[in-house]
C-alpha positions in Angstrom: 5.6 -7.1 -11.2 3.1 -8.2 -8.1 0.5 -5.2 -7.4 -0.4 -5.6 -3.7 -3.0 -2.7 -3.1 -5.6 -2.5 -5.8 -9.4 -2.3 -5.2 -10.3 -4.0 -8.6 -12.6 -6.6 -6.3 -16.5 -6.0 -7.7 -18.9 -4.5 -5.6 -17.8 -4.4 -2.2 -16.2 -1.0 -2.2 -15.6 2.4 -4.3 -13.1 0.0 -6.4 -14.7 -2.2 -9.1 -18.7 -2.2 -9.5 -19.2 -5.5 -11.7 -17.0 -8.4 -12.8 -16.8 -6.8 -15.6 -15.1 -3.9 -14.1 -12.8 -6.0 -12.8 -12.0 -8.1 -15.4 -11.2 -4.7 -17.2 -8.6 -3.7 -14.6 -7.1 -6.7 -14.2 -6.6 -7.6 -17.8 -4.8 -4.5 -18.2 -2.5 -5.2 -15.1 -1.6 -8.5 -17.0 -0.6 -6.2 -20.4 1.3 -4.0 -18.3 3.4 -6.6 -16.9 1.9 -8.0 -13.7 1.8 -10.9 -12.8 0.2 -11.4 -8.9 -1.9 -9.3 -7.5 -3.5 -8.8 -4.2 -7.0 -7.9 -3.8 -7.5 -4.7 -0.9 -10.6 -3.6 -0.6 -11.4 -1.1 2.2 -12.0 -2.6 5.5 -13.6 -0.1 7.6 -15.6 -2.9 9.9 -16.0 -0.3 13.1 -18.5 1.5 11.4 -20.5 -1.3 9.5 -19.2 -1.0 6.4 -17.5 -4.0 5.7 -19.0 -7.3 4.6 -16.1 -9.9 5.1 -18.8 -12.8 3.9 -19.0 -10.8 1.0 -15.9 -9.8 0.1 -14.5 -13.8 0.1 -17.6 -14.5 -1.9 -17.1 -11.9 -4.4 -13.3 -13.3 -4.1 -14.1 -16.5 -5.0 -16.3 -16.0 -8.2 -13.7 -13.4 -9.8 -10.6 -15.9 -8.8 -12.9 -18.5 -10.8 -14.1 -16.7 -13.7 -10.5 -15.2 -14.3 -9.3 -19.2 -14.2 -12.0 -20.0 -17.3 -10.8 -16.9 -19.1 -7.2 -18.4 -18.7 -5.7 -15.0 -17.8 -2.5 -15.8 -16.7 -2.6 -13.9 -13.3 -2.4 -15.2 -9.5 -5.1 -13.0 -7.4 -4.7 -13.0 -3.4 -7.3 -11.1 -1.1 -6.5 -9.0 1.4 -7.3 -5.1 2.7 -7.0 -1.9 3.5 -7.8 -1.5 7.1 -8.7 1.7 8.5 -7.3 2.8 11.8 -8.1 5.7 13.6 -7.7 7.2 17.4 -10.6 4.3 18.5 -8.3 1.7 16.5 -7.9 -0.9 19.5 -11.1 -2.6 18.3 -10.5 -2.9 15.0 -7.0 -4.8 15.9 -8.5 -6.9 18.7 -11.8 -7.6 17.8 -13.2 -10.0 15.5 -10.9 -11.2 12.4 -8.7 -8.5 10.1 -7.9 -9.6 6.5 -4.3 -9.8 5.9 -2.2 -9.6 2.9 -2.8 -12.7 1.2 -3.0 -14.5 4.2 0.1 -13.1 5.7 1.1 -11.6 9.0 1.6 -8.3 6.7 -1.6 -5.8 7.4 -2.1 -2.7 5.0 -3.5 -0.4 7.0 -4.3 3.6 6.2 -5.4 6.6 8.3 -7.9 9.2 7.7 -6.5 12.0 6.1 -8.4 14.7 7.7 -7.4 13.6 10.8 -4.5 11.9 11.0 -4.0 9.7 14.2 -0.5 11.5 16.1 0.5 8.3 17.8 0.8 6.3 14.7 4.2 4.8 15.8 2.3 3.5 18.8 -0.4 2.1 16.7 2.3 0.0 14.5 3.3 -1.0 18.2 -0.2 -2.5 18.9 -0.3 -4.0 15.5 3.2 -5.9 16.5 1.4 -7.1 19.4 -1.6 -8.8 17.8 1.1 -10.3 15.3 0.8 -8.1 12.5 3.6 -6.7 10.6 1.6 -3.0 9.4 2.4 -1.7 6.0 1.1 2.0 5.4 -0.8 2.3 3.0 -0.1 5.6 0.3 2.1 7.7 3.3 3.0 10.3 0.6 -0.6 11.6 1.4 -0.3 11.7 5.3 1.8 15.8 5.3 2.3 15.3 9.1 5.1 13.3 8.1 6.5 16.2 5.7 8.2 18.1 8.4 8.7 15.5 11.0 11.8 13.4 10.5 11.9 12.1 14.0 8.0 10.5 13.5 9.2 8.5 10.5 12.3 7.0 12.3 9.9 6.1 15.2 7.8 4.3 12.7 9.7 2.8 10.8 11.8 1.4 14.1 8.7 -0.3 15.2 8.8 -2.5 12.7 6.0 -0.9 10.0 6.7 -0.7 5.7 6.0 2.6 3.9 3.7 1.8 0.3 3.5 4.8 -2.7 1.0 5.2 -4.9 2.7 4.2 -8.5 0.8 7.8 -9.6 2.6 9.9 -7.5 5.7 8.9 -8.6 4.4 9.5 -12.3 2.3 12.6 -11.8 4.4 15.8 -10.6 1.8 17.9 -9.8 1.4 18.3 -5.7 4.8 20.0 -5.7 5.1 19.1 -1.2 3.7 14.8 -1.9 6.6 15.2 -4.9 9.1 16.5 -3.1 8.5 13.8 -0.3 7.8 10.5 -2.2 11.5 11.7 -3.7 12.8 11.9 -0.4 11.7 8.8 0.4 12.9 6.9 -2.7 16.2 8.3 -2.6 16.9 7.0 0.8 15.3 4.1 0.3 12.6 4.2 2.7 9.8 3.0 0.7 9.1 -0.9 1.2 6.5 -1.1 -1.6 4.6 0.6 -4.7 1.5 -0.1 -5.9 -1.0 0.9 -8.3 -4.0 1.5 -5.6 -5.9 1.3 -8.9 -9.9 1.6 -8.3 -11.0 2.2 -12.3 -9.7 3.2 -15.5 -10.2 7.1 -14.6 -10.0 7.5 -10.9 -6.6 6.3 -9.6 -5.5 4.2 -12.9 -2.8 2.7 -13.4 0.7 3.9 -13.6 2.8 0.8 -11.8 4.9 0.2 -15.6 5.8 3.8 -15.6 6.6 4.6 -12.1 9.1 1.3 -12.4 11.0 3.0 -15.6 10.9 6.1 -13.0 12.8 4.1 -10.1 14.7 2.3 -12.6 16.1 5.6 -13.7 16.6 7.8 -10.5 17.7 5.4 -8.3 18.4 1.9 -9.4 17.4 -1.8 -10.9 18.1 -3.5 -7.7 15.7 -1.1 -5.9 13.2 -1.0 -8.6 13.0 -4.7 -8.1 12.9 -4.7 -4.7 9.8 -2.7 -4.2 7.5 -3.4 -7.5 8.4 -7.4 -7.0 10.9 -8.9 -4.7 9.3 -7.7 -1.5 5.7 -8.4 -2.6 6.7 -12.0 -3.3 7.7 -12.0 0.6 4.7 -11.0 2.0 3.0 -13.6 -0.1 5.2 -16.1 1.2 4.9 -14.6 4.6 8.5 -14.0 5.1 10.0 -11.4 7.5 12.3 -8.7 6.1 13.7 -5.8 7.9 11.8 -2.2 7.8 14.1 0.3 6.3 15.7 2.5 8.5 16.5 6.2 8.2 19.5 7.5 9.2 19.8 11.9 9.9 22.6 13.3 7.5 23.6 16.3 7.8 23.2 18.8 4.7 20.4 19.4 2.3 17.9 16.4 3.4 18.3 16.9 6.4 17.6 20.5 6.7 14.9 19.9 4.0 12.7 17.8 6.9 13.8 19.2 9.5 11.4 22.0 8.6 8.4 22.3 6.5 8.6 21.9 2.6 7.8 24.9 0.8 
């Protein structure tokens, strides 16, 4: 498996505090079955809180110290950038971190106050010559109820990523009932462990695969714990899924709020 959003890079976010810490983490990816990982840690550079000189420091001393301790794992850096209403900046100005040097860009939202003109926001992102994957959507619940905002999305050209945990842990009945959803029609591009320690956000990426594996099938499971991660790390286009309205229970089900 290749976990692209992870936050197991020391001291430059709410991930990882030492090298320890990561070492920790990311020796227990490699038991688990991982075998690449990307490196995302929060890019919020609008409001100062991002030290890109730091962050490919801190890069380069763990990618080194993991080589001496001959684990056998490739890391890649990237980030999680944050976007909000004011995101023009962030996507114009100054340099964004990519997924492992790829035109992919994780991006997330805040989810207080959750941007409405995303799909025009994956639009800008297209622009600049970025291919945006969203980061944990099963958190964003404007999308719950609003079939027609994830078809604009996904038609301008933007990847949905899970949280391996929400696929594992049942117990927000509406993010359940939606990550479901998703899976079963295939919508969802990537999962990940979004790991940040070994209590907060651990990881679940071996179990949610046996999950995929089981409800929907091999091929898929493949696809988005493996096959598609190993494209963005080569930097190769693949198509966005696309949804198409069916009539019946689905359909009805997000046509309306989940209850």
């Amino acid at each position: 498996m290749i976990d692209m959003h992870t936050h197991v890079l020391f001291g430059v976010d709410d991930g990882a505090k030492t090298i320890d810490d990561s070492l920790d983490l990311i020796k227990e990816e490699v038991n688990k079955g991982v075998s690449k990982i990307i490196l995302t840690p929060h890019f919020k550079k609008k409001y100062g809180e991002t030290n890109v000189e730091k962050i490919n420091e801190n890069f380069k001393v763990l990618k080194e110290i993991v080589s001496e301790v001959n684990l056998n794992v490739d890391l890649f850096l990237g980030s999680e950038v944050y976007l909000d209403y004011n995101y023009y900046d962030t996507l114009w100005k100054g340099p964004i971190i990519t997924l492992a040097g790829s035109d992919y860009v994780l991006i997330e939202f805040s989810m207080t106050d959750i941007p409405k003109n995303i799909p025009e926001i994956c639009y800008e992102a297209n622009l600049k010559g970025f291919i945006p994957v969203i980061a944990h959507v099963e958190r964003y619940d404007t999308l719950y109820d609003n079939t027609q905002l994830i078809i604009d999305i996904l038609n301008e050209g933007a990847h949905f990523q899970i949280n391996a945990s929400t696929i594992v842990n049942k117990e927000e009945k509406e993010s359940s009932k939606f990550v479901n959803y998703l899976l079963k029609n295939e919508l969802i591009s990537f999962v990940a462990s979004d790991v940040h320690n070994r209590d907060s956000r651990a990881f679940y990426l071996d179990k949610a695969y046996s999950v995929v594996n089981k409800i929907c099938s091999h091929s898929y499971a493949e696809k988005i714990f493996k096959e598609n991660q190993e494209k963005v790390i080569m930097n190769k286009y693949f198509d966005s899924p696309k949804l198409e309205i069916k009539k019946g229970f689905m359909s009805k089900l997000f046509n309306k709020k989940l209850s």
